[in-house]
C-alpha positions in Angstrom: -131.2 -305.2 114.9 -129.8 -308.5 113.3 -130.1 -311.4 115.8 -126.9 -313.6 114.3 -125.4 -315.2 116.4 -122.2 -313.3 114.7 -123.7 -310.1 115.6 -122.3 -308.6 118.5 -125.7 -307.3 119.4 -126.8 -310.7 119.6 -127.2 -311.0 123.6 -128.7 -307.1 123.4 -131.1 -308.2 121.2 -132.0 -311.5 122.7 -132.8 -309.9 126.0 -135.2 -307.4 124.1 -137.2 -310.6 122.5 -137.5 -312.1 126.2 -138.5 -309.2 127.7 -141.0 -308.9 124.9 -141.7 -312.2 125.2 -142.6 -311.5 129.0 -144.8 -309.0 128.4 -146.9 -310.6 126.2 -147.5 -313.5 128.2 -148.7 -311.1 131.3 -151.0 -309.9 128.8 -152.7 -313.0 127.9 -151.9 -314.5 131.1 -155.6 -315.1 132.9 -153.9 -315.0 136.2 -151.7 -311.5 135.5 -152.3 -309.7 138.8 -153.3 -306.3 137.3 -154.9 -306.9 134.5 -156.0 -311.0 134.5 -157.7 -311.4 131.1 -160.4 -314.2 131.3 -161.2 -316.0 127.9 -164.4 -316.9 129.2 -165.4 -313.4 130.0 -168.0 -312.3 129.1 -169.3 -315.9 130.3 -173.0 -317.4 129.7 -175.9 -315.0 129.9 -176.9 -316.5 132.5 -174.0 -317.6 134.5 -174.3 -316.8 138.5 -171.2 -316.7 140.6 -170.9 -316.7 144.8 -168.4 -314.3 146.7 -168.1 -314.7 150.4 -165.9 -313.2 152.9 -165.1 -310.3 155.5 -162.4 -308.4 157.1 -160.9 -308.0 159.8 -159.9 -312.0 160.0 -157.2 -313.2 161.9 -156.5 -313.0 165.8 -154.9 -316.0 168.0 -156.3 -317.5 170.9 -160.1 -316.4 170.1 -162.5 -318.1 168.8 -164.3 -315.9 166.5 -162.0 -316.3 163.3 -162.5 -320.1 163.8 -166.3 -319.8 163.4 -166.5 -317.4 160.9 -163.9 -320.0 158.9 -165.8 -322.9 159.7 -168.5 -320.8 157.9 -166.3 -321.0 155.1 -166.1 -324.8 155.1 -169.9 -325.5 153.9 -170.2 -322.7 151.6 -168.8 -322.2 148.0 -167.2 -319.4 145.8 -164.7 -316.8 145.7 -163.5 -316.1 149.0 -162.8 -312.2 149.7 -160.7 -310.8 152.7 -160.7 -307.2 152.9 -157.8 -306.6 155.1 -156.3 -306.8 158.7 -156.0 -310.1 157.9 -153.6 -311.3 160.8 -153.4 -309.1 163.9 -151.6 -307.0 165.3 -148.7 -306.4 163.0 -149.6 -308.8 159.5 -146.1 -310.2 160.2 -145.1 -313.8 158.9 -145.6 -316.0 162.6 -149.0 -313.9 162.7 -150.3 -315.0 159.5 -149.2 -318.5 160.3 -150.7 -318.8 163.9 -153.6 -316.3 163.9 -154.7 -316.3 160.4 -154.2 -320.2 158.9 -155.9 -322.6 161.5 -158.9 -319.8 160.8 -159.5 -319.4 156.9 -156.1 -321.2 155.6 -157.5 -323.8 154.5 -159.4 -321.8 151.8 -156.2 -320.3 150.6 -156.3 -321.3 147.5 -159.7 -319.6 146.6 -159.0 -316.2 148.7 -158.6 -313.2 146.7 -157.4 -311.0 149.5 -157.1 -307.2 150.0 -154.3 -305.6 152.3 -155.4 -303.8 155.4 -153.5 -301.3 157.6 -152.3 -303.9 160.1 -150.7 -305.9 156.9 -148.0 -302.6 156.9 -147.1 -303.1 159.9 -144.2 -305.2 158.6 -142.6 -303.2 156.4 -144.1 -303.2 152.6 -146.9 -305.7 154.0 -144.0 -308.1 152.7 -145.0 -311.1 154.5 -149.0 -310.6 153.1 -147.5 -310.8 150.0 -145.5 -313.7 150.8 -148.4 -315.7 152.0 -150.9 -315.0 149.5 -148.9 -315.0 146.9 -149.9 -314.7 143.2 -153.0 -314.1 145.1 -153.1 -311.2 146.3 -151.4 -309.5 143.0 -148.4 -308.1 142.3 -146.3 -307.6 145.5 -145.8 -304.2 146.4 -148.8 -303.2 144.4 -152.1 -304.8 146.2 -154.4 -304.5 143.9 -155.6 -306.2 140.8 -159.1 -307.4 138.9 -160.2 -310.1 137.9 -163.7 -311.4 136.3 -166.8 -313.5 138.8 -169.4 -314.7 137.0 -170.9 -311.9 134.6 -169.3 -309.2 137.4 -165.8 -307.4 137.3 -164.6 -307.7 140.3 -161.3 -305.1 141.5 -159.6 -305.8 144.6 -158.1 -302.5 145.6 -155.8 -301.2 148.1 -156.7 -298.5 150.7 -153.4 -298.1 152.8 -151.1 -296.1 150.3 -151.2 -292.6 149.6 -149.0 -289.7 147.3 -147.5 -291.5 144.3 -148.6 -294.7 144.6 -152.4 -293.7 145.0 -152.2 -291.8 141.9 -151.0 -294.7 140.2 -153.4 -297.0 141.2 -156.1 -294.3 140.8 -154.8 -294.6 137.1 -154.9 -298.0 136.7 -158.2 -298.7 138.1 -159.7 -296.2 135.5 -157.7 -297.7 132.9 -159.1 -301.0 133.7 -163.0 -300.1 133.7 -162.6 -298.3 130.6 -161.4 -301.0 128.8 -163.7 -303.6 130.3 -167.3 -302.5 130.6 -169.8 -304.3 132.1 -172.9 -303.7 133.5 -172.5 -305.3 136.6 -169.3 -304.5 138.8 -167.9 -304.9 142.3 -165.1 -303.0 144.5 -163.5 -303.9 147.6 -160.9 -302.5 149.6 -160.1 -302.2 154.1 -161.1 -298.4 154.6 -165.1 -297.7 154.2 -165.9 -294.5 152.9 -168.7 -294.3 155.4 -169.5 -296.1 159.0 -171.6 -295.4 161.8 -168.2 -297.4 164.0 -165.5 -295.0 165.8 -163.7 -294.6 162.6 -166.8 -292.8 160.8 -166.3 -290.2 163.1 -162.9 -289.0 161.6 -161.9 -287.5 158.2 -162.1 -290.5 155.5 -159.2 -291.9 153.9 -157.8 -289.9 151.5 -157.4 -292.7 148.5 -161.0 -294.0 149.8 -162.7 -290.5 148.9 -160.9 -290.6 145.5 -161.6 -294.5 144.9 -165.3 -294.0 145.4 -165.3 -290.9 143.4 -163.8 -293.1 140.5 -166.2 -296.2 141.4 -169.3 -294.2 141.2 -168.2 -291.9 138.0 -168.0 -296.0 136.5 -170.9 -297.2 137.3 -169.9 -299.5 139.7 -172.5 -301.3 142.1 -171.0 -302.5 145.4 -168.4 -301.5 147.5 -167.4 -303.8 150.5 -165.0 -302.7 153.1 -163.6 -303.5 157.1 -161.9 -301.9 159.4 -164.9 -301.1 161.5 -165.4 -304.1 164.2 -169.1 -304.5 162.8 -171.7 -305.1 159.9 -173.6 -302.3 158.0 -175.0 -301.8 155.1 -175.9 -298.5 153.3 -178.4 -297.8 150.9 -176.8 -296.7 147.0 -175.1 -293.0 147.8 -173.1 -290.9 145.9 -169.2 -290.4 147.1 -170.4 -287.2 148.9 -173.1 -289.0 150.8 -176.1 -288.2 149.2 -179.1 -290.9 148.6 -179.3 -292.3 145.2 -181.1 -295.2 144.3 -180.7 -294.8 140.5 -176.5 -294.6 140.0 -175.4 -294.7 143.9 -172.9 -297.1 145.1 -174.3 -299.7 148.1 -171.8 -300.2 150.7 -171.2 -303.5 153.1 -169.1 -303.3 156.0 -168.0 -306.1 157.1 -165.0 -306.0 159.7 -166.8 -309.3 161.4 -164.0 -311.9 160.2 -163.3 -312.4 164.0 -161.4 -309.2 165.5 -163.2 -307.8 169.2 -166.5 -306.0 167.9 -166.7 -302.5 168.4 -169.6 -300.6 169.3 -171.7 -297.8 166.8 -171.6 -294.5 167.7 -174.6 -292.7 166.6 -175.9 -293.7 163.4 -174.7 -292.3 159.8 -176.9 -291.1 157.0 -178.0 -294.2 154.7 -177.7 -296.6 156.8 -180.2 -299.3 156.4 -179.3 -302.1 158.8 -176.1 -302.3 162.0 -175.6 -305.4 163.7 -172.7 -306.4 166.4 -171.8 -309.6 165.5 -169.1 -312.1 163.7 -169.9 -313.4 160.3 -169.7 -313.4 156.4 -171.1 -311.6 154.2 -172.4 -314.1 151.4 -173.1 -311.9 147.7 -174.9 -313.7 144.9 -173.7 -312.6 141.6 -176.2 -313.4 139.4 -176.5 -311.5 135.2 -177.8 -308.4 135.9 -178.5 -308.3 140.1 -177.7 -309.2 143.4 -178.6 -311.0 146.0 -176.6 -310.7 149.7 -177.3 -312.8 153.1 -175.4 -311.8 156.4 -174.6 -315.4 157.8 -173.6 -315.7 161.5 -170.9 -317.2 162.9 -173.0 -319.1 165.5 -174.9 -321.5 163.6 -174.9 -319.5 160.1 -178.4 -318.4 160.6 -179.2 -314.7 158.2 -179.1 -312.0 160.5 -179.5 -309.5 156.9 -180.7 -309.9 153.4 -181.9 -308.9 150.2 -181.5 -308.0 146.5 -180.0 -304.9 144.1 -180.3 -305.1 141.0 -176.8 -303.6 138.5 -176.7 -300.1 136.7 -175.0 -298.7 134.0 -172.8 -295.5 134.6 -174.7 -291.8 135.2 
C-alpha cells in the first residue's frame, strides 16, 4: 500500500504504521506489563537482588499493616504484595484509607498481585487504578519482569474459564523464551496451607499454575490468603516431597489482616508461626536466602537458604 498523501489509502495506511509502531515499542519497552524485556538481563554473574513483601496488607483502624510497613521503611528491594491488598472490598476509598498510610509510600517499588477481595469492585478496576503500570496490564493482572539473576512472574489467582487458559498460555510462553536457572512465582491463592482454606478443594488456576511452575523449573512459589506464615519444603504440584526439582512454598498472608489459626498441620510443612510480618528473600546467582522479619521489632522468627534448579 502506497502511503501518498494522494492516496486515498493514505489515513488506512497510516493507522497500520502506528499501530505497528505500537507494538514494537511494547516489545522493547522494559516496562511492557506482560512481557518487560530488560537490556540488562542477564545481569552480572554475580549480581544479588532483595524482594520483600506479604499479603494480605491493608485494613483501617489496626495497627498491624502500619508495622509490617514501617518494616518496609528500613529495608531495600522489590517490594511484593500478593493480594487482598485493601480490605474488605479492594474499592478506591479502601485502597486510599486502609492500604496507603500502611505501605503507600513504597508505591513506587511495589510490584503487586491481585487477591480475591481486589474483585470485589467490579474488574478489581480501582487496583488497577492505583497501581497502575504497576501492577500490569489492567484487566489482565499478571506480568514478569527480571530481579537480579531471577525471573520473577507476578501471576493472577482469582480468574478462571477463558481467561485462566490464556494466562496459563502466556506464562508458558514466557519461561520458554526466557530460561534461567533461577526463577520465582507469586500469586494470592497457595496451592497448599495448614490455615482454614487448606482444608478445601484448591483453586482451580492454582493447581494448573503450579503444574506449569514445576514442569519449568521454577524455584519459589509465595502466596496469601491464609492469615499466617508457612513454609513448605520443595514438593511436587500433587504434594509429594522432592528436594531435587520440587517447588518451596511461602505463605505469607501476615501483611496485617486478623491472624487465623492452623488447623492440623499439612504434609511438608517445615515451619507455622501466628504472627504479622515480611517475608525478606535474598536473590543471590544461583540460591537463596529467606528471613521472616517481625512486625514487632523486626527480629527473624524463620530462616535459611535453597539453592536454584534447572527443570526435571
Amino acid at each position: 500500500m502506497s502511503c501518498r498523501p494522494a492516496d486515498s489509502s493514505a489515513w488506512a495506511c497510516l493507522l497500520v504504521l502506528a499501530a505497528l509502531l505500537c507494538a514494537y515499542c511494547a516489545a522493547i519497552d522494559p516496562h511492557s506489563p506482560t512481557s518487560p524485556d530488560d537490556p540488562a538481563f542477564p545481569p552480572r554473574p554475580d549480581e544479588v537482588a532483595t524482594l520483600v513483601g506479604a499479603g494480605d496488607i491493608g485494613v483501617c483502624n489496626s495497627d498491624a499493616p502500619l508495622a509490617t510497613g514501617r518494616l518496609l521503611d528500613r529495608l531495600s528491594g522489590t517490594i511484593f504484595a500478593a493480594g487482598d491488598l485493601a480490605y474488605e472490598e479492594g474499592t478506591a476509598e479502601q485502597f486510599l484509607k486502609c492500604y496507603e498510610p500502611a505501605w503507600g509510600r513504597h508505591k513506587d517499588r511495589t510490584r503487586p498481585a491481585p487477591g480475591n477481595h481486589e474483585y470485589s469492585s467490579p474488574g478489581a478496576a480501582p487496583y488497577f487504578a492505583y497501581f497502575g503500570a504497576n501492577a500490569g496490564l489492567p484487566g489482565l493482572g499478571y506480568y514478569r519482569y527480571a530481579s537480579g539473576n531471577w525471573q520473577i512472574y507476578s501471576l493472577n489467582s482469582s480468574v478462571a474459564g477463558s481467561q485462566a487458559a490464556t494466562e496459563l498460555q502466556w506464562l508458558r510462553s514466557e519461561i520458554a523464551s526466557r530460561p534461567s536457572v533461577c526463577s520465582l512465582a507469586y500469586f494470592h491463592h497457595p496451592r497448599f496451607s495448614s490455615g482454614p482454606h487448606g482444608q478445601m478443594p484448591p483453586v482451580p488456576i492454582v493447581r494448573d499454575l503450579w503444574s506449569v511452575l514445576y514442569d519449568s523449573g521454577v524455584d519459589v512459589a509465595i502466596s496469601g490468603h491464609e492469615h499466617l506464615y508457612e513454609r513448605f519444603a520443595p514438593q511436587t504440584p500433587d504434594g509429594v516431597a522432592d528436594p531435587d526439582y520440587g517447588i518451596r512454598q511461602f505463605v505469607v498472608g501476615t501483611g496485617g489482616a486478623p491472624l487465623m489459626p492452623a488447623l492440623g498441620r499439612a504434609a511438608n510443612s517445615e515451619v507455622l508461626l501466628t504472627s504479622h510480618g515480611v517475608l525478606k528473600l535474598t536473590l543471590e546467582p544461583l540460591s537463596y536466602k529467606w528471613e521472616f522479619l517481625s512486625a514487632a521489632g523486626g527480629a527473624t522468627l524463620d530462616s535459611g537458604a535453597g539453592t536454584c534448579h534447572l527443570r526435571k
